[in-house]
N, CA, C and O atoms as CSV, one atom per row, in Angstrom:
chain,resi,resn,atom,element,x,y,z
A,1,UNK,N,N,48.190,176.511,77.030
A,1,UNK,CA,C,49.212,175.468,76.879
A,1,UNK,C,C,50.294,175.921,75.897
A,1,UNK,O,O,49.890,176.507,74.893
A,2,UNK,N,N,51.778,175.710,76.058
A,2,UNK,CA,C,52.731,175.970,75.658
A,2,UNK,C,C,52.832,174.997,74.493
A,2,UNK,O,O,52.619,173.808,74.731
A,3,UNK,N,N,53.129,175.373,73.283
A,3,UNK,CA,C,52.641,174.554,71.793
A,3,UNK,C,C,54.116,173.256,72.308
A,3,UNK,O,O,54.798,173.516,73.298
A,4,UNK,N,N,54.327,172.225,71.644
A,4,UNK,CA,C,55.391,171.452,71.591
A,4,UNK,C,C,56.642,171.958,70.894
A,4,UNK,O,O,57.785,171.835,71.337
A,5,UNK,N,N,56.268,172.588,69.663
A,5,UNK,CA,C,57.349,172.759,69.084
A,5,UNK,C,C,58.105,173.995,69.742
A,5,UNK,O,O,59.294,174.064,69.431
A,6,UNK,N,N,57.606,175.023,70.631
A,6,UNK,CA,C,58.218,176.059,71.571
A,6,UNK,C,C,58.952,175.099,72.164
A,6,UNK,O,O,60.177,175.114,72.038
A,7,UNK,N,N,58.351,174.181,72.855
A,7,UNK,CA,C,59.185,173.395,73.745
A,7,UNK,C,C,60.414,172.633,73.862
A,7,UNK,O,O,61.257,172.426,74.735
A,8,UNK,N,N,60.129,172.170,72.235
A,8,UNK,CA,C,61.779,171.834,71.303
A,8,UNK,C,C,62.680,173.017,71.683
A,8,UNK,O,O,63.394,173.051,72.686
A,9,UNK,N,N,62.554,174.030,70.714
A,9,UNK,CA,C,62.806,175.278,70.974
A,9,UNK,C,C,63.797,175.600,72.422
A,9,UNK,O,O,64.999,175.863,72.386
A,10,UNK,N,N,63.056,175.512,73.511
A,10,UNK,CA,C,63.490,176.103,74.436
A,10,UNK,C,C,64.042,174.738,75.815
A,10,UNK,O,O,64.337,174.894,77.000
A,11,UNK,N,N,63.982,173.542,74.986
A,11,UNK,CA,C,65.429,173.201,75.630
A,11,UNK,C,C,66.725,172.881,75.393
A,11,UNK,O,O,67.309,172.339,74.455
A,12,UNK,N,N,67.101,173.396,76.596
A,12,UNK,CA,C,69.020,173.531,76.226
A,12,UNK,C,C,69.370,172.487,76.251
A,12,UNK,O,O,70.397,172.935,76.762
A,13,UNK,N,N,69.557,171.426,76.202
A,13,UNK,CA,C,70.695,169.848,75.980
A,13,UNK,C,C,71.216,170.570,74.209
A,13,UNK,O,O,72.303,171.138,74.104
A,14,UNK,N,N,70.355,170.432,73.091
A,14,UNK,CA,C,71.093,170.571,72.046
A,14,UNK,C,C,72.114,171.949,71.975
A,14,UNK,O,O,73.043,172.013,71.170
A,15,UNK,N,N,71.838,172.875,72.802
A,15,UNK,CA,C,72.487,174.491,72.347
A,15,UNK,C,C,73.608,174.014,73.707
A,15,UNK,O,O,74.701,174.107,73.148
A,16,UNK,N,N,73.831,173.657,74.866
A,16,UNK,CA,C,75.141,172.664,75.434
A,16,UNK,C,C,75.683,172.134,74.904
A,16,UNK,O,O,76.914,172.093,74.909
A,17,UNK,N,N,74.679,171.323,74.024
A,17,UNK,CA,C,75.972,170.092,73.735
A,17,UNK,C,C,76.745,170.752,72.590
A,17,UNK,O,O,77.903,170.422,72.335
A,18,UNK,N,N,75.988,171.824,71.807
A,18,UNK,CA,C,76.817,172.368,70.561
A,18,UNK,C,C,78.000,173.405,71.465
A,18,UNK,O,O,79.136,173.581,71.024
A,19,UNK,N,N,77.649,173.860,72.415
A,19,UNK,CA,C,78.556,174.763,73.227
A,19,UNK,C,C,79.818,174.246,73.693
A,19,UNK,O,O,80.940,174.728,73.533
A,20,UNK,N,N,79.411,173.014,74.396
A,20,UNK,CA,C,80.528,172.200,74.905
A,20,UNK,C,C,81.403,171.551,73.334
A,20,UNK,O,O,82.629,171.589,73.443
A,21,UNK,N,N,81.130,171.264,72.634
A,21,UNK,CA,C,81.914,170.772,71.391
A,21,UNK,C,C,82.899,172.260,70.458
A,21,UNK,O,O,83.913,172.208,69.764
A,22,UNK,N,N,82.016,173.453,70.870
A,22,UNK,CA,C,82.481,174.401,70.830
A,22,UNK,C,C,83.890,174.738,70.966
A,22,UNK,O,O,84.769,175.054,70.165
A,23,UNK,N,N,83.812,174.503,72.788
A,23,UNK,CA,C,84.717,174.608,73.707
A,23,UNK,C,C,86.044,173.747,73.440
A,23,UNK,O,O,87.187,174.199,73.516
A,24,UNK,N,N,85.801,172.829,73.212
A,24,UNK,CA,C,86.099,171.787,73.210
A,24,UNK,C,C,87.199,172.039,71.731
A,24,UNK,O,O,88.430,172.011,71.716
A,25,UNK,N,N,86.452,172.228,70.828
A,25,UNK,CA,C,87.287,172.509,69.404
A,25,UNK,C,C,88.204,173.634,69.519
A,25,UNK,O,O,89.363,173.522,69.120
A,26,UNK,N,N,87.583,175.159,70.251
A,26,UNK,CA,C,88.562,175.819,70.764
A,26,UNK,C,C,90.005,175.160,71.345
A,26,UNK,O,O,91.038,175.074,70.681
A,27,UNK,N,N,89.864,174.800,72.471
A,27,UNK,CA,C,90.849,174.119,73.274
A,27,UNK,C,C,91.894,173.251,72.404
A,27,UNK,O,O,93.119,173.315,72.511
A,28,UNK,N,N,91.291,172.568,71.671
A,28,UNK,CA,C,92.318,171.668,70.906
A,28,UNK,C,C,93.264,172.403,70.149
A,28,UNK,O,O,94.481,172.276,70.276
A,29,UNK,N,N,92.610,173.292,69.239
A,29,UNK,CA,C,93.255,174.059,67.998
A,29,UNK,C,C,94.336,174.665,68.887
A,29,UNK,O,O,95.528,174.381,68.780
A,30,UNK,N,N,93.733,175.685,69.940
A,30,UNK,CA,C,94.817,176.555,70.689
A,30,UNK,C,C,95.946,176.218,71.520
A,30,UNK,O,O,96.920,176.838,71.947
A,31,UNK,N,N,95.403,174.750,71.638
A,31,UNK,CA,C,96.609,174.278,72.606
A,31,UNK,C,C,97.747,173.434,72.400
A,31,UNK,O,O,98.822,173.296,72.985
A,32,UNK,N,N,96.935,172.647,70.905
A,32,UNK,CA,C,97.777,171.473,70.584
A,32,UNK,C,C,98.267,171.434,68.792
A,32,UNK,O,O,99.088,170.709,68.231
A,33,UNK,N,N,97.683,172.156,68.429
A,33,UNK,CA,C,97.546,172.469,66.585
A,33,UNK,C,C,97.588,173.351,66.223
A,33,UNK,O,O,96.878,173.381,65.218
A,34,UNK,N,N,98.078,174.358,66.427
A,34,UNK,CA,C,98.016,175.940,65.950
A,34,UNK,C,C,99.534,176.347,66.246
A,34,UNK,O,O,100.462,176.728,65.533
A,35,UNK,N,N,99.420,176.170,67.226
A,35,UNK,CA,C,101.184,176.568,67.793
A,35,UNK,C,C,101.564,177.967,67.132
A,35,UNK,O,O,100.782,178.906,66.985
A,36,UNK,N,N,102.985,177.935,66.739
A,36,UNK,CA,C,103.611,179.199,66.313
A,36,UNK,C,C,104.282,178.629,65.146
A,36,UNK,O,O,105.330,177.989,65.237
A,37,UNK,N,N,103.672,178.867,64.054
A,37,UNK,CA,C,104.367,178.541,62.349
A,37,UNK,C,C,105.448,179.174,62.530
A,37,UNK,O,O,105.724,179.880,63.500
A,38,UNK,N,N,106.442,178.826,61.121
A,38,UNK,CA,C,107.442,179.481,60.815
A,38,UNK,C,C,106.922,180.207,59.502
A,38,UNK,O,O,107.245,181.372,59.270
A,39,UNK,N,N,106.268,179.623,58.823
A,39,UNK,CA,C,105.926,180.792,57.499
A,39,UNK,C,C,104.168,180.478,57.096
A,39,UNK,O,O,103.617,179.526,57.649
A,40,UNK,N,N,103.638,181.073,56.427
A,40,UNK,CA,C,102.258,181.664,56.340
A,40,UNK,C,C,101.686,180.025,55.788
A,40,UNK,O,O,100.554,179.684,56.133
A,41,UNK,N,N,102.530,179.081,54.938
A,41,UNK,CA,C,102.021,178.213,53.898
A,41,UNK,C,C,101.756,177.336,55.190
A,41,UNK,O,O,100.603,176.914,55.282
A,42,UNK,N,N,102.705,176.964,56.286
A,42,UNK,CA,C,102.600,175.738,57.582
A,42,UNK,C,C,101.505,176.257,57.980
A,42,UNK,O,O,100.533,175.506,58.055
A,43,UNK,N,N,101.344,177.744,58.362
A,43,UNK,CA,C,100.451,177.950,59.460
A,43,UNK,C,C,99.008,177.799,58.977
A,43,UNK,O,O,98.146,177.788,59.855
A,44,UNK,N,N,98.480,177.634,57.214
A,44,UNK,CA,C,97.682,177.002,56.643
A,44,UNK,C,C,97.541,175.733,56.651
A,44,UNK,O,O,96.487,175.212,57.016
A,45,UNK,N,N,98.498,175.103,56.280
A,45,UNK,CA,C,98.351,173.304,56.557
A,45,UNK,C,C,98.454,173.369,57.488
A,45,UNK,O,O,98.254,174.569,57.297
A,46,UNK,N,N,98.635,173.268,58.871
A,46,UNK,CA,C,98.225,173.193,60.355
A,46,UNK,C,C,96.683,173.839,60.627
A,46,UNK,O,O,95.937,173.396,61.500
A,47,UNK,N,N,96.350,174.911,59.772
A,47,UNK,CA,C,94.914,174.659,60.214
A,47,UNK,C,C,94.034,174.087,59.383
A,47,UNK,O,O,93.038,173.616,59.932
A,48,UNK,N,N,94.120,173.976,58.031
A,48,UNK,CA,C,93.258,173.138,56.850
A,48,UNK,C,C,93.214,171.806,57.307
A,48,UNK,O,O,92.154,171.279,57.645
A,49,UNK,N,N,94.206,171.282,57.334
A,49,UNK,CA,C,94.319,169.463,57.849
A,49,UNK,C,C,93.577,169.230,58.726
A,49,UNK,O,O,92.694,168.382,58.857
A,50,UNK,N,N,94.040,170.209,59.509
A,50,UNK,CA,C,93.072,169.959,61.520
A,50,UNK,C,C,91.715,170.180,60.766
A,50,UNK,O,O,91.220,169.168,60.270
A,51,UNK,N,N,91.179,171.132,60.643
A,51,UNK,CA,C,89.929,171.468,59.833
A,51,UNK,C,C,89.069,170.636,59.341
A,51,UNK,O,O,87.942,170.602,59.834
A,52,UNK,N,N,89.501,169.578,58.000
A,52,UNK,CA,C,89.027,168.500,57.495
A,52,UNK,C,C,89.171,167.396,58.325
A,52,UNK,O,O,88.079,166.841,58.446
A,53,UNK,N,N,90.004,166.872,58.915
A,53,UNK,CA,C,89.911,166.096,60.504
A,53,UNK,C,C,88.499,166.169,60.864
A,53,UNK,O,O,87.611,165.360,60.596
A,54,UNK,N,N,88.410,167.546,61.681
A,54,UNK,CA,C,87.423,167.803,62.700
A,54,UNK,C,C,85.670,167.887,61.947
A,54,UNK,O,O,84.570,167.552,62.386
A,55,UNK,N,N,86.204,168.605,60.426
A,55,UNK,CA,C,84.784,168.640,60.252
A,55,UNK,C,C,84.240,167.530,59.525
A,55,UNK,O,O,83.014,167.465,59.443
A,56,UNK,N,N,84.913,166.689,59.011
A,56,UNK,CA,C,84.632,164.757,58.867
A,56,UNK,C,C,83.522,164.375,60.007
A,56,UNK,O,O,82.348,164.194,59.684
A,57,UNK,N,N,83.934,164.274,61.254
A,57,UNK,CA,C,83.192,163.881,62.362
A,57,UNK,C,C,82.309,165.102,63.226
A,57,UNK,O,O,81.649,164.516,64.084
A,58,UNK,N,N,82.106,166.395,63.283
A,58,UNK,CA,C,81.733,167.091,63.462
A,58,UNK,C,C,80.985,167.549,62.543
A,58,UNK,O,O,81.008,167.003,61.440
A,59,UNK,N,N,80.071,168.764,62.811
A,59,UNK,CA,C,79.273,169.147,61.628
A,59,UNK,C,C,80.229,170.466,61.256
A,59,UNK,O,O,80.926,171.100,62.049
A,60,UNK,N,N,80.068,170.692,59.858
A,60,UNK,CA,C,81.331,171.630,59.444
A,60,UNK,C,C,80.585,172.631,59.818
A,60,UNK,O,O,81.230,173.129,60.740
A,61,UNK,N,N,79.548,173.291,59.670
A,61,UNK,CA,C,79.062,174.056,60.068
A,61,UNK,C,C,79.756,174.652,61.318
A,61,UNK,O,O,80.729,175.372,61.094
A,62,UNK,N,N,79.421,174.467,62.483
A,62,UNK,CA,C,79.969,174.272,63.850
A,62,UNK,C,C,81.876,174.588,64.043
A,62,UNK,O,O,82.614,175.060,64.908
A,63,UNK,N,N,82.020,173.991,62.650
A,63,UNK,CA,C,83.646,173.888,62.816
A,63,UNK,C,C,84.463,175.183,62.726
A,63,UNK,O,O,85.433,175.633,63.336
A,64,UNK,N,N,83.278,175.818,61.206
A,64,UNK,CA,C,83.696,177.159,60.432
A,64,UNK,C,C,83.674,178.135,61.981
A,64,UNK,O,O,84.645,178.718,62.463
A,65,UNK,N,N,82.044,178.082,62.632
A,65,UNK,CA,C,81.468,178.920,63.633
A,65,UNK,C,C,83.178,179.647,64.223
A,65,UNK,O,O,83.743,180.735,64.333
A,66,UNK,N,N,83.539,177.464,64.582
A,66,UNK,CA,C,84.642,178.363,66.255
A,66,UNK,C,C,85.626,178.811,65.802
A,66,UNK,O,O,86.117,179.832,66.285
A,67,UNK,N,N,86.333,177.991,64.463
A,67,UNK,CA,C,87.555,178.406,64.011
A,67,UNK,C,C,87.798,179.696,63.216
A,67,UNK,O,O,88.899,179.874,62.696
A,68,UNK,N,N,86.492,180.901,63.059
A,68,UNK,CA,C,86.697,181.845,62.591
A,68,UNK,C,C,87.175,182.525,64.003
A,68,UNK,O,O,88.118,183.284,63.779
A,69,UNK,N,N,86.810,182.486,65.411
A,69,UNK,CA,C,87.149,183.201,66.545
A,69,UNK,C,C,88.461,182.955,67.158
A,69,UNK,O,O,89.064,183.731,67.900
A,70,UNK,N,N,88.850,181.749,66.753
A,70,UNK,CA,C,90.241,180.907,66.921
A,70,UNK,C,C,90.804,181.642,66.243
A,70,UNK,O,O,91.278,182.578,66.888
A,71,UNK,N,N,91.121,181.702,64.502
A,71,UNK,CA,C,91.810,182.381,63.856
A,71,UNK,C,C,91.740,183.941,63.824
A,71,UNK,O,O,92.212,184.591,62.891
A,72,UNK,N,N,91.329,184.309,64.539
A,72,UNK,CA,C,90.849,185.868,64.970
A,72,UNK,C,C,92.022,186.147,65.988
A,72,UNK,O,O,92.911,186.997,65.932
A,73,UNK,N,N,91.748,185.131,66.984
A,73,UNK,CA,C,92.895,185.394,68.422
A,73,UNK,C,C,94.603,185.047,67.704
A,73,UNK,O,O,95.606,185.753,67.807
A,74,UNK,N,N,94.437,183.660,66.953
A,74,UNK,CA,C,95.743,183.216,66.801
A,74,UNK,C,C,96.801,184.070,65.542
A,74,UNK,O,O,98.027,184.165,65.467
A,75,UNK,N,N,95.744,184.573,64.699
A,75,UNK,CA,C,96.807,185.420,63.664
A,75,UNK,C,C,96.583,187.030,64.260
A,75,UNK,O,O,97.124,187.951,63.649
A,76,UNK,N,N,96.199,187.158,64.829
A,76,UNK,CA,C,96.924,188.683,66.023
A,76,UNK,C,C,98.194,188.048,66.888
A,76,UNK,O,O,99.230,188.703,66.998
A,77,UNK,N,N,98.064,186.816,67.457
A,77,UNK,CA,C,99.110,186.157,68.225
A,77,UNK,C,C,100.312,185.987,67.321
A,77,UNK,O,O,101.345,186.307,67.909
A,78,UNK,N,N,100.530,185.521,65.882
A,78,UNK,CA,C,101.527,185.048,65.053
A,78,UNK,C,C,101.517,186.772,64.463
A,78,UNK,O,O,102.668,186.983,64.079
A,79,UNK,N,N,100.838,187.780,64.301
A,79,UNK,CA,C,101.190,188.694,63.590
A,79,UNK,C,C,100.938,188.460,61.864
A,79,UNK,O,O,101.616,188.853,60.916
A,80,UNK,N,N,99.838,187.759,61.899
A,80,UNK,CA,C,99.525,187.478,60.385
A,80,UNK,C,C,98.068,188.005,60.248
A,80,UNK,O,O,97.453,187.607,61.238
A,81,UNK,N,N,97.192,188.794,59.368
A,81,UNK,CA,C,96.453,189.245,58.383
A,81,UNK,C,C,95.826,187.572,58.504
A,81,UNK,O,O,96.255,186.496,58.087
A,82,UNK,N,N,94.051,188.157,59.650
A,82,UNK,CA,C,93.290,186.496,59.438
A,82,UNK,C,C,92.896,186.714,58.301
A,82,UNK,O,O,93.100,185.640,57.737
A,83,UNK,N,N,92.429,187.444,57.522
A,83,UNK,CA,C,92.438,187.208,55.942
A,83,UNK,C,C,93.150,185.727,55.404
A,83,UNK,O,O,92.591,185.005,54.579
A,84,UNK,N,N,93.865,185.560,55.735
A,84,UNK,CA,C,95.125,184.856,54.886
A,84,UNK,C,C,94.119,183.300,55.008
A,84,UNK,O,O,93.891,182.507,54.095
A,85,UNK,N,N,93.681,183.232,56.368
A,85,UNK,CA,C,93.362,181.683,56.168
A,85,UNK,C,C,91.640,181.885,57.074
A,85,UNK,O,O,91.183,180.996,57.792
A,86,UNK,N,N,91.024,183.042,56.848
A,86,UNK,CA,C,89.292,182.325,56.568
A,86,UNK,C,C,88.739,181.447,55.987
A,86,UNK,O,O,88.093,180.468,56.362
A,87,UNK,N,N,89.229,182.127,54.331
A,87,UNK,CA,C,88.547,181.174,53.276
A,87,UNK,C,C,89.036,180.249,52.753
A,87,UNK,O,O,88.537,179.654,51.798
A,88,UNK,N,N,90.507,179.871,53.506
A,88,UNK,CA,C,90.773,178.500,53.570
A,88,UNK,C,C,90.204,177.724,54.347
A,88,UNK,O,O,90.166,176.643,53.758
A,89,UNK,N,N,89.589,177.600,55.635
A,89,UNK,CA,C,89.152,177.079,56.875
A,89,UNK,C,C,87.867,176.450,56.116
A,89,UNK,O,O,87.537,175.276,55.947
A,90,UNK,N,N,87.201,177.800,55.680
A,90,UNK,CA,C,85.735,177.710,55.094
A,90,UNK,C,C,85.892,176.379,54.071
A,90,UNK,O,O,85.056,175.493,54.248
A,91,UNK,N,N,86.684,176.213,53.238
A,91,UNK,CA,C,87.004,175.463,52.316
A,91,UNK,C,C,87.012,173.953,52.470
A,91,UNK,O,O,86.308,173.161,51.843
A,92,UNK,N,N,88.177,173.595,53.668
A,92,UNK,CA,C,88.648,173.125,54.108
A,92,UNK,C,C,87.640,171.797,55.012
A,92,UNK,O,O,87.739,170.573,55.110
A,93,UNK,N,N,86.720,172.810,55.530
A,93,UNK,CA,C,85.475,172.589,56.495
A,93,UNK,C,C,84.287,171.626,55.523
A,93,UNK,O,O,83.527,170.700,55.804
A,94,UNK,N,N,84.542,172.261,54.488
A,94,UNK,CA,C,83.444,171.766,53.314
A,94,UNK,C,C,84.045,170.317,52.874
A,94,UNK,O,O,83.291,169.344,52.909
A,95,UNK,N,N,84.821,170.232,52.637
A,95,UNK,CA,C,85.805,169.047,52.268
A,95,UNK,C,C,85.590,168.047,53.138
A,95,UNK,O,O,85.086,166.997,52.737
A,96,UNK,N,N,85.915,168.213,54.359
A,96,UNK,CA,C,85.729,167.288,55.218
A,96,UNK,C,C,84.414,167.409,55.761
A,96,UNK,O,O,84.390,166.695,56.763
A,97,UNK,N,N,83.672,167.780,55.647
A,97,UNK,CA,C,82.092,167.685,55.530
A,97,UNK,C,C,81.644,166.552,54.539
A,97,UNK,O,O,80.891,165.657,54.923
A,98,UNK,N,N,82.174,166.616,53.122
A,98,UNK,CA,C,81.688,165.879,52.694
A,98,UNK,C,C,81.887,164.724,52.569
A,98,UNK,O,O,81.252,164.294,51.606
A,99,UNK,N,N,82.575,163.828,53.161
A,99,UNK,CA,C,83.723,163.075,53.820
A,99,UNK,C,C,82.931,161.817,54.412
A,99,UNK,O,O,83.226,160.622,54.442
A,100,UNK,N,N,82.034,162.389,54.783
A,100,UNK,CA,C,81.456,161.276,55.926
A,100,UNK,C,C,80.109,161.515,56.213
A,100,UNK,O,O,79.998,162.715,56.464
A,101,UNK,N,N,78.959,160.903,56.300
A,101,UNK,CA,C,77.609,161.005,56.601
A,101,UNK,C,C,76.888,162.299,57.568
A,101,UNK,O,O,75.875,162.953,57.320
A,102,UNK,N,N,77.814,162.382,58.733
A,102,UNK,CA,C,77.248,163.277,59.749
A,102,UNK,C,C,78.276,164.552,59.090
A,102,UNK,O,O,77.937,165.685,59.432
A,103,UNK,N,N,79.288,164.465,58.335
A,103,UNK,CA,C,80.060,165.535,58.691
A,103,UNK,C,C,79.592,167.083,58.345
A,103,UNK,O,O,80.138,168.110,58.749
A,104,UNK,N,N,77.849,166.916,57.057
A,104,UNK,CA,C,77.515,167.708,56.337
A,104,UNK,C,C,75.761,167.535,56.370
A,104,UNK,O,O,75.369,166.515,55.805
A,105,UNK,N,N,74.978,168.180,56.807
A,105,UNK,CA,C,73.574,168.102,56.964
A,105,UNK,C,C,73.067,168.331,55.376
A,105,UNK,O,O,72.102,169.095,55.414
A,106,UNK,N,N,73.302,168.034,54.330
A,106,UNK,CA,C,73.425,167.883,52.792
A,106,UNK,C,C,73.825,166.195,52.947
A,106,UNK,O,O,72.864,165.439,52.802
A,107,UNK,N,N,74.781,165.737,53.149
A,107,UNK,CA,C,74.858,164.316,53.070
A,107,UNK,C,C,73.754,163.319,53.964
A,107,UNK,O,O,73.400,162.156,53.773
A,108,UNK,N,N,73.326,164.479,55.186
A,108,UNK,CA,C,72.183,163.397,56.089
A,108,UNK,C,C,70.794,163.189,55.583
A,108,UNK,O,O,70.044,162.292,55.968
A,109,UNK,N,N,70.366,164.580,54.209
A,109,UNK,CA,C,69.207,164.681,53.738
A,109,UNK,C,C,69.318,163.571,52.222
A,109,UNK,O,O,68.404,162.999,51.628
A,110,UNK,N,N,70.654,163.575,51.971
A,110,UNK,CA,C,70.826,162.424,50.568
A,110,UNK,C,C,70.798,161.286,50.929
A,110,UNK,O,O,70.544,160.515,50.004
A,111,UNK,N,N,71.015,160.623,52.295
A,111,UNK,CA,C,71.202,159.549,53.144
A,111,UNK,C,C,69.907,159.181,52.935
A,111,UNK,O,O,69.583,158.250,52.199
A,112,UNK,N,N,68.855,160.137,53.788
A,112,UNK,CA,C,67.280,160.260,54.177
A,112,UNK,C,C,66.958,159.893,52.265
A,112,UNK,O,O,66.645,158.814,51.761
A,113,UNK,N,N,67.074,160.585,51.913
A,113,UNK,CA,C,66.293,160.170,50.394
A,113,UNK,C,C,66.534,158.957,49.862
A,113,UNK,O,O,65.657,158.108,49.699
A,114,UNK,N,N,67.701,158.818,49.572
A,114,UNK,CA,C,67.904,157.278,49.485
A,114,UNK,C,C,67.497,156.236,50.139
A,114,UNK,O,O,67.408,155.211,49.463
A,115,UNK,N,N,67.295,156.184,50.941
A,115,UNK,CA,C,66.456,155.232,51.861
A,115,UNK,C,C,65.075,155.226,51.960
A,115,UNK,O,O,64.541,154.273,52.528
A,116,UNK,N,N,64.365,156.178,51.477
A,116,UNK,CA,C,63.448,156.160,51.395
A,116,UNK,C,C,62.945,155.848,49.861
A,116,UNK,O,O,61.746,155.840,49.582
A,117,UNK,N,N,63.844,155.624,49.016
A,117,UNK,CA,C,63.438,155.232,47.671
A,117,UNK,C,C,63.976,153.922,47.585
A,117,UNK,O,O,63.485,153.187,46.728
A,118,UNK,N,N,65.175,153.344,48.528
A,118,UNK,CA,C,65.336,152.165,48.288
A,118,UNK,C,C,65.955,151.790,49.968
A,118,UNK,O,O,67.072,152.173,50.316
A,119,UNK,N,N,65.439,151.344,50.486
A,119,UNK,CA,C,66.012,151.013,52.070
A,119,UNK,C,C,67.382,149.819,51.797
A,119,UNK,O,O,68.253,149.681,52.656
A,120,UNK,N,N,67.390,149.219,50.809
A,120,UNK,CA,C,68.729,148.470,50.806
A,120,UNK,C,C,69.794,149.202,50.274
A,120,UNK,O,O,70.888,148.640,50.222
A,121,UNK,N,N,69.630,150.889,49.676
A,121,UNK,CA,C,71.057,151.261,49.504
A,121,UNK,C,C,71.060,152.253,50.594
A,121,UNK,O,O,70.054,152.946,50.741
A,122,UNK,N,N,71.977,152.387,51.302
A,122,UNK,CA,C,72.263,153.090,52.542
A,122,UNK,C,C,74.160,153.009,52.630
A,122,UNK,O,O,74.945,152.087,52.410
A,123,UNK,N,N,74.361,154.503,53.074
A,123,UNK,CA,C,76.349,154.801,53.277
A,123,UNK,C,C,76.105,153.775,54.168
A,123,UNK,O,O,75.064,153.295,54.618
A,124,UNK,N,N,77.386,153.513,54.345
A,124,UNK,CA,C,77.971,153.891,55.813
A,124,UNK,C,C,78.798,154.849,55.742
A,124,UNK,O,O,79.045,155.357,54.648
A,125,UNK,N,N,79.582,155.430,57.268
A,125,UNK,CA,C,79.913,156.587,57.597
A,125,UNK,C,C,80.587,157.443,56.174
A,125,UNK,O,O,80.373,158.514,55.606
A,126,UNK,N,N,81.339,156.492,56.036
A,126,UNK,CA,C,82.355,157.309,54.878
A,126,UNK,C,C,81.817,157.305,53.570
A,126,UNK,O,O,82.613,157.970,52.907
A,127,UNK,N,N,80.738,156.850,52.707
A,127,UNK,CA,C,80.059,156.413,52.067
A,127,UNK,C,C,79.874,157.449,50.927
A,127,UNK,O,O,79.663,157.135,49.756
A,128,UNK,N,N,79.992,158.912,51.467
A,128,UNK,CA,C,79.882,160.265,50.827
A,128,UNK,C,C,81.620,159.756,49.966
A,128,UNK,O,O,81.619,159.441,48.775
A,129,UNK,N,N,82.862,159.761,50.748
A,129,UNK,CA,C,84.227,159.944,50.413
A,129,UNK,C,C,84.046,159.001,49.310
A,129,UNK,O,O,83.933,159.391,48.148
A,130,UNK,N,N,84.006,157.260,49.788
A,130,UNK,CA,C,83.894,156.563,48.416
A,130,UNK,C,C,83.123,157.048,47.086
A,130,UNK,O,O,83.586,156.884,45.957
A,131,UNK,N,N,82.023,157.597,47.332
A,131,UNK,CA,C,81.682,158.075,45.860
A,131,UNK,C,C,82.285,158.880,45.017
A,131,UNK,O,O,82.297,158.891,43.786
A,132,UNK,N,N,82.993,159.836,46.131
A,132,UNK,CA,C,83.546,160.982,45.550
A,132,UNK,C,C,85.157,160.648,45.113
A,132,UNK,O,O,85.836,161.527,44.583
A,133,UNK,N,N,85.689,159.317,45.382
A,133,UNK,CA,C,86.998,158.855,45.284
A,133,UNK,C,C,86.487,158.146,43.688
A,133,UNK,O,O,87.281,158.146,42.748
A,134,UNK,N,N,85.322,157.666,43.575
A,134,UNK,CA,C,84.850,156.844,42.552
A,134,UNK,C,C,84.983,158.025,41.287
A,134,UNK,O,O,85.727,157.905,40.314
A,135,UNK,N,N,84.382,158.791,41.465
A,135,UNK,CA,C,83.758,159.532,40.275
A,135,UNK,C,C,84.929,160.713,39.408
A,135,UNK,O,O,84.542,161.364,38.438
């Protein structure tokens, strides 16, 4: 008998659905948010902003993954050194990760603890941002 947890393992709905969101984040950046800057500082705020956007509601993790292959294709396309905006993306990704409940698997395990020491304090979505607007 094939153990259960192999069986987790080896079905695809979760490694799709991360594929298709993949795809999906590709497509947007390249088609509708990236465009063609005029100088190096836009073509950073056009991808940092989008960035914290996406990785708010997405897992940043996932976000860093596509937008390092994005910024791979698009600063050969603009003629810019992807140097310039990795470890902004990376940054960027973290920020809006911490933003919102799902956006950071660190905020879903502080969620989980808290609730389990007191079930009446619990976020909601944005719940990470208010603290961090508080403090």
């Amino acid at each position: 008998p094939i153990p259960s947890c192999a069986l987790a393992v080896s079905d695809e709905r979760p490694v799709s659905t991360q594929s298709t969101w993949a795809r999906v984040i590709e497509m947007v950046f390249e088609r509708y948010i990236l465009g063609s800057p005029s100088n190096v500082v836009v073509a950073n705020l056009r991808l940092c902003f989008s960035a914290v956007i996406f990785s708010a509601f997405i897992n940043n993790t996932l976000v860093v993954g596509v937008l390092m292959t994005v910024v791979d294709r698009w600063a050969e396309k603009i003629k810019l050194d992807r140097q310039i905006f990795l470890i902004n993306v990376s940054f960027a990704a973290i920020l809006g990760g911490v933003c919102t409940i799902i956006g950071t698997s660190s905020n879903l395990i502080t969620q989980s603890l808290l609730v389990s020491y007191n079930p009446d304090l619990q976020f909601d979505i944005f719940g990470p941002a208010k603290i961090c607007t508080l403090a």
